[in-house]
C-alpha positions in Angstrom: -31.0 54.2 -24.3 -29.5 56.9 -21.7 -29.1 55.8 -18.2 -28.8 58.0 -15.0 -25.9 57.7 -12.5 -27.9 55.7 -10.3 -29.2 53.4 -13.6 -25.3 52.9 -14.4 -24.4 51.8 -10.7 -27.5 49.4 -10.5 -27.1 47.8 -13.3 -23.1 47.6 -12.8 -23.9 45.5 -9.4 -26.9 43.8 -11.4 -23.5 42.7 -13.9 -21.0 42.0 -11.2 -23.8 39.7 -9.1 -24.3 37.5 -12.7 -20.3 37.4 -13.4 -19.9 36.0 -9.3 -23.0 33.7 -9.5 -22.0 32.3 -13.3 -18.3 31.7 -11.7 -19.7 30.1 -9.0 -22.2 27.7 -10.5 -19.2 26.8 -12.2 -17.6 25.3 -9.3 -19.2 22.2 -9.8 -19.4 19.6 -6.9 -18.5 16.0 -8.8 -16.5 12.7 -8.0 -13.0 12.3 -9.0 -12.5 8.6 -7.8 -13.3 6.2 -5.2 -11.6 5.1 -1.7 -11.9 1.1 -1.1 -10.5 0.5 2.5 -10.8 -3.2 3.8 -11.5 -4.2 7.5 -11.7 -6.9 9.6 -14.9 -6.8 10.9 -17.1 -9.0 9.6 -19.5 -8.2 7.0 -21.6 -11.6 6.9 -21.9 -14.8 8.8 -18.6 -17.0 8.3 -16.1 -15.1 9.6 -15.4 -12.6 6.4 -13.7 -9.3 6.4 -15.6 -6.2 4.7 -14.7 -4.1 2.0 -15.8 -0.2 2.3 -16.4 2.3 -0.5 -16.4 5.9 -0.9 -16.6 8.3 -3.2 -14.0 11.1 -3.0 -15.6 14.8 -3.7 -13.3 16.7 -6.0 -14.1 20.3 -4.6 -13.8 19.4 -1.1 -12.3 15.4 -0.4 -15.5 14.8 1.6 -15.7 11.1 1.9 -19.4 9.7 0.7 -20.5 6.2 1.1 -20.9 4.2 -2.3 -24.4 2.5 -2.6 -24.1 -0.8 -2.2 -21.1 -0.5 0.0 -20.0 -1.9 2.5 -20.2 -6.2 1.3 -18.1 -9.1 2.5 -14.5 -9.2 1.2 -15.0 -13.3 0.5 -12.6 -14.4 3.6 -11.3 -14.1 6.9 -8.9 -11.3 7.7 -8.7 -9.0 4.3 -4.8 -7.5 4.7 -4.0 -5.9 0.6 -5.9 -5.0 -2.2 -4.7 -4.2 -5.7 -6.7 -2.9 -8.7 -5.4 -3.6 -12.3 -6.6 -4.1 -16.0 -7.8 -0.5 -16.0 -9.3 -0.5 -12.7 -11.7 -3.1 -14.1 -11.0 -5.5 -11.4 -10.5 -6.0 -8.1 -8.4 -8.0 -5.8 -8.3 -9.1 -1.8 -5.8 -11.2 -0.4 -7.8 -12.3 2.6 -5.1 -13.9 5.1 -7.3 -15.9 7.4 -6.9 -17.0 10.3 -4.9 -19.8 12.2 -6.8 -22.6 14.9 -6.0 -20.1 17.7 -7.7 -17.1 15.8 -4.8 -15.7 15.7 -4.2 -13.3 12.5 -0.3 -13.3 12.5 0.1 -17.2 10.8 3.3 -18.6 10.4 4.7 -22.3 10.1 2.5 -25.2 9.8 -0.3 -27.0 12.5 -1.8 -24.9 15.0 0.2 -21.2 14.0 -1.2 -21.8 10.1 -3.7 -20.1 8.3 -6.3 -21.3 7.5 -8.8 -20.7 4.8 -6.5 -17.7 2.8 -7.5 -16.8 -0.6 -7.6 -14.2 -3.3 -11.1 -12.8 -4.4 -11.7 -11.2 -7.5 -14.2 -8.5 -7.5 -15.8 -6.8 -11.0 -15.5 -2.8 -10.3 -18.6 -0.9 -12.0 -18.6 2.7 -13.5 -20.5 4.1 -10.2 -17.4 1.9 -7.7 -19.8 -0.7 -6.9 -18.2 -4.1 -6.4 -19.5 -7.7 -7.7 -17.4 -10.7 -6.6 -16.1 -13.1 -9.4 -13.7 -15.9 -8.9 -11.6 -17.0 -6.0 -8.1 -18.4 -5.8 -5.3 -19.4 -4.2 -1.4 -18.8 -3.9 1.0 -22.2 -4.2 2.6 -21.6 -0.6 1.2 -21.5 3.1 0.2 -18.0 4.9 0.1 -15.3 2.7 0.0 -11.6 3.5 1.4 -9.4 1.0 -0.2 -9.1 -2.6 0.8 -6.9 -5.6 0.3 -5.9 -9.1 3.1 -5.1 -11.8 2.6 -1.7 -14.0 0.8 -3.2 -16.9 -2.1 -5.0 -15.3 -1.0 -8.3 -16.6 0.4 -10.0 -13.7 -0.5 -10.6 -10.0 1.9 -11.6 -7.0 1.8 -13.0 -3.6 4.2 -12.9 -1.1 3.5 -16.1 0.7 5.6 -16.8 4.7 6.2 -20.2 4.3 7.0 -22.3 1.2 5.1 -26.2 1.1 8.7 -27.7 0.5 12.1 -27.5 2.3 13.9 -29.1 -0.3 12.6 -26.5 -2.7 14.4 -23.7 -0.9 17.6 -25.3 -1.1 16.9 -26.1 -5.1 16.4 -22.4 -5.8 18.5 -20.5 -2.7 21.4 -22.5 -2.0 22.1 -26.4 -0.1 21.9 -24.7 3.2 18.3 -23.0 3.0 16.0 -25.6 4.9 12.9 -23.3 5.1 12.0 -20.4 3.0 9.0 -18.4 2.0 8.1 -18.3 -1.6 6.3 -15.8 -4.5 3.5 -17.0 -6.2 2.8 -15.5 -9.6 -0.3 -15.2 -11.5 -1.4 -14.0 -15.0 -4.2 -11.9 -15.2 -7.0 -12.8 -17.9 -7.7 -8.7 -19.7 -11.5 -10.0 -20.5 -12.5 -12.0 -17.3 -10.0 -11.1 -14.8 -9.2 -14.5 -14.1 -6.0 -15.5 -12.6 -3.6 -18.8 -13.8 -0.2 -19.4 -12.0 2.8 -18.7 -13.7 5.1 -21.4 -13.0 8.9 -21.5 -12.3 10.7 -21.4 -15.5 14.3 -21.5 -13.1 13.6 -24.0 -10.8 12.6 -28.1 -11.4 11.1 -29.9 -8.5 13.1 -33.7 -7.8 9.7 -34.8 -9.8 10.7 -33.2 -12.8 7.5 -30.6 -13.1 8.7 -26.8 -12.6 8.1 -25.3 -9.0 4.7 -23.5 -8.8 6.4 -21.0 -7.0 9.6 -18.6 -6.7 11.4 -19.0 -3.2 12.7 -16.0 -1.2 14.8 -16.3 2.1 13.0 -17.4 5.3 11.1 -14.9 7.2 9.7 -12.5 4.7 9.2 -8.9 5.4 7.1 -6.9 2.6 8.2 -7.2 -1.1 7.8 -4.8 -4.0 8.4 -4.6 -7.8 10.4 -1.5 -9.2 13.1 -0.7 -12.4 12.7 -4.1 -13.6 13.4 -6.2 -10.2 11.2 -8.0 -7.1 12.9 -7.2 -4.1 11.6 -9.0 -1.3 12.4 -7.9 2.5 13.3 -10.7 4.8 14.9 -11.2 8.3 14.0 -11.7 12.1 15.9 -9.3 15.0 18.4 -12.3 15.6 19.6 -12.7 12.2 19.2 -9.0 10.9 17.5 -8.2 7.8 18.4 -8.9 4.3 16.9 -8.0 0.2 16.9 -10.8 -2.0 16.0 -9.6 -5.7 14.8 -11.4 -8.7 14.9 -10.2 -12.2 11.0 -9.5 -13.5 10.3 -10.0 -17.6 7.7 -8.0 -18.0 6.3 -9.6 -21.0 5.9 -13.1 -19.2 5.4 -12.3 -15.6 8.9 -14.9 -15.2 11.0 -14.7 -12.1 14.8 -15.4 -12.3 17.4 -15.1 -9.4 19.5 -12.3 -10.1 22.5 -12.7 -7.6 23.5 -15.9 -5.7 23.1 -14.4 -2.3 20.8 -12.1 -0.6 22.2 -8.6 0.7 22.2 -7.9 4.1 20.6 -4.3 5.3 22.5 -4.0 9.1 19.1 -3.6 10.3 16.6 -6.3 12.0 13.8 -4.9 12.6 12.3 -3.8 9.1 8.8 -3.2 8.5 8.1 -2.2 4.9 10.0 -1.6 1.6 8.6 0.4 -1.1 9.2 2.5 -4.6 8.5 5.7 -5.1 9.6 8.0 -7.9 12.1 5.6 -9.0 14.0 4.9 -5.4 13.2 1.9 -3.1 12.8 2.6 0.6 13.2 0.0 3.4 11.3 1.4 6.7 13.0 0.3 10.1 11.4 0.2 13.7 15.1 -0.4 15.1 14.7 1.4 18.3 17.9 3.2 19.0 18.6 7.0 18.8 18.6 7.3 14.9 22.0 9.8 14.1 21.4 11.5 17.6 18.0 12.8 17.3 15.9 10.8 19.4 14.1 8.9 16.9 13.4 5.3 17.4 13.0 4.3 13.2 14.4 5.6 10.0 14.6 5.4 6.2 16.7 3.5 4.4 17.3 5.2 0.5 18.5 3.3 -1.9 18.5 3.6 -6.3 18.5 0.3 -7.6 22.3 -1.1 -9.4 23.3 -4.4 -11.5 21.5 -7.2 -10.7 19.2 -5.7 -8.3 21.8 -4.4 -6.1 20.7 -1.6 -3.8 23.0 1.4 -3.8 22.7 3.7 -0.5 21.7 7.5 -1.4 23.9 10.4 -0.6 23.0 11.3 3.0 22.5 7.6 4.0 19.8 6.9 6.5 16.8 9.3 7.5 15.7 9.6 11.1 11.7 9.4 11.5 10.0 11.9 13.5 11.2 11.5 17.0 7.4 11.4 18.1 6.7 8.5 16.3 7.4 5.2 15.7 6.8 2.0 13.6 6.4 3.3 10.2 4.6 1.2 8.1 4.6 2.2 4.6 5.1 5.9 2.3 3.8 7.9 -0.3 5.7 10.4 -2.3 3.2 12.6 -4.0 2.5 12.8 -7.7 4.6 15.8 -8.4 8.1 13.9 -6.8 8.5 17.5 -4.3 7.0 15.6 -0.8 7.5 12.3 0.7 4.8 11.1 4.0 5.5 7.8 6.0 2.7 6.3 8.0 3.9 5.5 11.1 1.6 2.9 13.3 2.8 3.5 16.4 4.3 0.6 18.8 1.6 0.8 21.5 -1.0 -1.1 20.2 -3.7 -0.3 22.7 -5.7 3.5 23.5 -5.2 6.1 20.9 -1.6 5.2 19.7 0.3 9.0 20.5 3.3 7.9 19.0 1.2 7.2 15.6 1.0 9.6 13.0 2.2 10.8 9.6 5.8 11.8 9.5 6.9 14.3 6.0 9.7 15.7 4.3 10.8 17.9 1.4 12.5 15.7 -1.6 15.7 18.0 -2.8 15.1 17.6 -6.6 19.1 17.3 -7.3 20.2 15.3 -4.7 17.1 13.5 -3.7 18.1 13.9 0.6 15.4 14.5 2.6 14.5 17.1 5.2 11.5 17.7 7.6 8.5 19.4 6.5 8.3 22.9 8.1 5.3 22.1 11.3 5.5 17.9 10.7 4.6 15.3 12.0 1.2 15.6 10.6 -2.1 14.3 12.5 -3.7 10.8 11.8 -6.2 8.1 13.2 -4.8 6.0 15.5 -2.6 3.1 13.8 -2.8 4.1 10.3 -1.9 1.0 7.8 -1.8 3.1 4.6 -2.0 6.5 2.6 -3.2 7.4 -0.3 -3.4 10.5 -2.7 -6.9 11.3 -4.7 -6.8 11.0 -8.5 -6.9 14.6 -8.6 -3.6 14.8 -6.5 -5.3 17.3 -3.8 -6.0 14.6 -0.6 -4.1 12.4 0.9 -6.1 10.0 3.1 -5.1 7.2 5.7 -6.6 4.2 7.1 -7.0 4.1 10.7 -6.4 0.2 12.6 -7.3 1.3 16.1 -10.5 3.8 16.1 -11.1 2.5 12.2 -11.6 5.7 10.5 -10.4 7.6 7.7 -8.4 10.6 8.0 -8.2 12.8 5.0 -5.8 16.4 4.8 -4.8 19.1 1.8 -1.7 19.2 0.5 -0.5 22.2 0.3 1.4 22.3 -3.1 4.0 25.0 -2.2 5.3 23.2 1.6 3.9 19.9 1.6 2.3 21.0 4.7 -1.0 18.7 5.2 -3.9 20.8 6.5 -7.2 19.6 7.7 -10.6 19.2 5.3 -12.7 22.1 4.9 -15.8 19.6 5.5 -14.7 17.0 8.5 -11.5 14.8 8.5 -12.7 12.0 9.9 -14.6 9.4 8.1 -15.8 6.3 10.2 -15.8 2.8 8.3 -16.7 -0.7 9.2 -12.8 -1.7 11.1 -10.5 -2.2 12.2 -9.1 -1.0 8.9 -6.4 -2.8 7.1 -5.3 -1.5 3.7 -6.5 1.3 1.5 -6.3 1.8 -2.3 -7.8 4.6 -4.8 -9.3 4.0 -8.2 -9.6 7.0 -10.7 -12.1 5.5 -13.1 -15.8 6.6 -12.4 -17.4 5.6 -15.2 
């Protein structure tokens, strides 16, 4: 068959329209994992905290509600979640709340909390969330709650311990008060937790303690390299890391060094791994190396015994603009690290709130500002995430409870805006955010 000029050039377009439209019903829209952010509002009556789901487009990071979404997180005050066991279950360390209604529980009688607990949840192929069992830590007022790398072990980082005289058992004659870890192993077919008992320490009554004891005053705590490394301190005593040695195979706790080593810091907020190193974030409120900022990064790699060893470069200011940095993510490819910072003022939209970021040198592991940082948030964000497809990075909003989800640009670390909407509203204040990269 001949065709004419104008036959060719038709059916050339005719060709060239099929290749574009074949291209581009390959761009397939499709979820790549789910965003669970918990809130305080309550999601039924008794006083319980809520538990939001979304599912996280892969094309565009669009935020889309889960069905069945938003339920009741099973207490009062939900401040961590972890996933583990595959992303098969789900866990909520709901804090409660003291007499007062006050969230921030410390001590005993009227400062207390009251009513804390753990809930399991049962996390379906399409993200949807069935509550299981509930359960408790060995000590009084948790708030911090963490998984180890193999599923196979939960923790809780408990303020207070039930027993003076254990503290001075497992940290020394002189330690009247203390706060304390409680361990759990995690059941692979149910999910079920059972408490992992000192293997260390023996109460006077000749039963092991329930529960590992850190220095008064906790902070934050986290697991890295083989070590727990719990963050204590108050501004008049400054602020100090007390590590234990972690065997993996047993979920056992055993005190690495005899003494705790001090930071020179007292205000800490967070410490956290990434990429191998631990950071401590500090609100201290000075001018941080004579750039105006009022909180820094402390690096550290991690020595003997759980030591911390001070990077080359020492401390890193935080943006100048903001302030109280709460927690960081370094991103899955180890080039860009982003602190959350919550801001001091509590009240109003928070300016000096925000996402602070810097470029990881790959030899020496310094940091150095992102070229057109600090990057935009909600106001008061209390976490950040990256997608399963290591595109998005999202936040969780305290103050105007919303979700705020950028790019990443791979090439600067720069965090653009959505190419759908940023903002994603949820049932808040929100608390803690997690991601889960199992959809079916």
């Amino acid at each position: 068959m001949k065709f004419t000029k104008f036959g060719k050039a038709l059916l050339l377009s005719a060709l060239s329209a099929a290749a574009v439209l074949s291209v581009t019903s390959c761009v397939e829209s499709y979820t790549v994992g789910f965003l669970y952010v918990t809130g305080t509002v309550t999601a039924q009556p008794g006083g319980n905290g809520i538990i939001s789901g979304f599912r996280i487009d892969h094309n565009t990071g669009k935020l889309t509600t889960i069905n069945g979404l938003p339920i009741s997180s099973g207490g009062a005050n939900p401040v961590r979640a972890v996933l583990t066991t595959g992303s098969r279950f789900l866990y909520v360390l709901n804090r409660g709340v003291n007499s007062l209604g006050n969230a921030d529980c410390y001590g005993t009688g009227a400062n207390e909390c009251l009513n804390s607990n753990i809930q399991e949840f049962a996390v379906g192929g399409n993200g949807i969330l069935t509550p299981q069992e509930t359960f408790y830590t060995q000590g009084l007022n948790p708030f911090r709650l963490l998984a180890d790398g193999s599923g196979n072990f939960l923790y809780v980082l408990d303020h207070d311990s039930p027993s003076g005289a254990a503290c001075a058992l497992a940290l020394g004659g002189t330690s009247t008060s203390c706060g304390d870890i409680t361990a759990f192993q995690v059941n692979q077919t149910t999910g079920r937790l059972t408490i992992v008992v000192n293997a260390q320490v023996t109460a006077a009554n000749g039963a092991p303690l329930p529960y590992f004891p850190v220095p008064a005053n906790p902070i934050d705590f986290n697991l890295n390299s083989g070590y727990m490394l719990t963050l204590s301190g108050t501004s008049a005593t400054g602020d100090v890391v007390f590590p234990y040695s972690y065997n993996q195979a047993t979920g056992q706790l055993t005190i690495s060094q005899n003494s705790p080593q001090v930071l020179g810091i007292s205000q800490g907020t967070a410490i956290v791994s990434a990429s191998g190193y631990i950071y401590v974030l500090d609100n201290e409120g000075t001018d941080v190396g004579g750039t105006g900022a009022t909180s820094q990064i402390l690096p550290f790699s991690i020595g003997a015994g759980g030591s911390l060893q001070a990077l080359t470069g020492g401390v890193v200011p935080d943006d100048p603009t903001l302030s109280n940095p709460i927690t960081l993510l370094v991103e899955s490819k180890g080039k860009f690290l982003y602190v959350a910072n919550q801001g001091n003022n509590t009240q109003g939209t928070n300016a000096d709130s925000g996402i602070s970021g810097y470029v990881i040198d790959p030899s020496t592991h310094q940091l150095s500002y992102i070229a057109g940082e600090p990057f935009g948030s909600g106001a008061a964000p209390q976490c950040i995430v990256e997608d399963p497809s290591d595109q998005f990075i999202y936040s969780a909003d305290f103050t105007d409870s919303m979700v705020t989800g950028r790019v990443v640009d791979p090439n600067s670390g720069v965090l653009n805006n959505l190419r759908v909407t940023s903002s994603f509203p949820v049932q808040g204040p929100a608390t803690w955010c997690l991601v889960d990269g199992r959809t079916s």
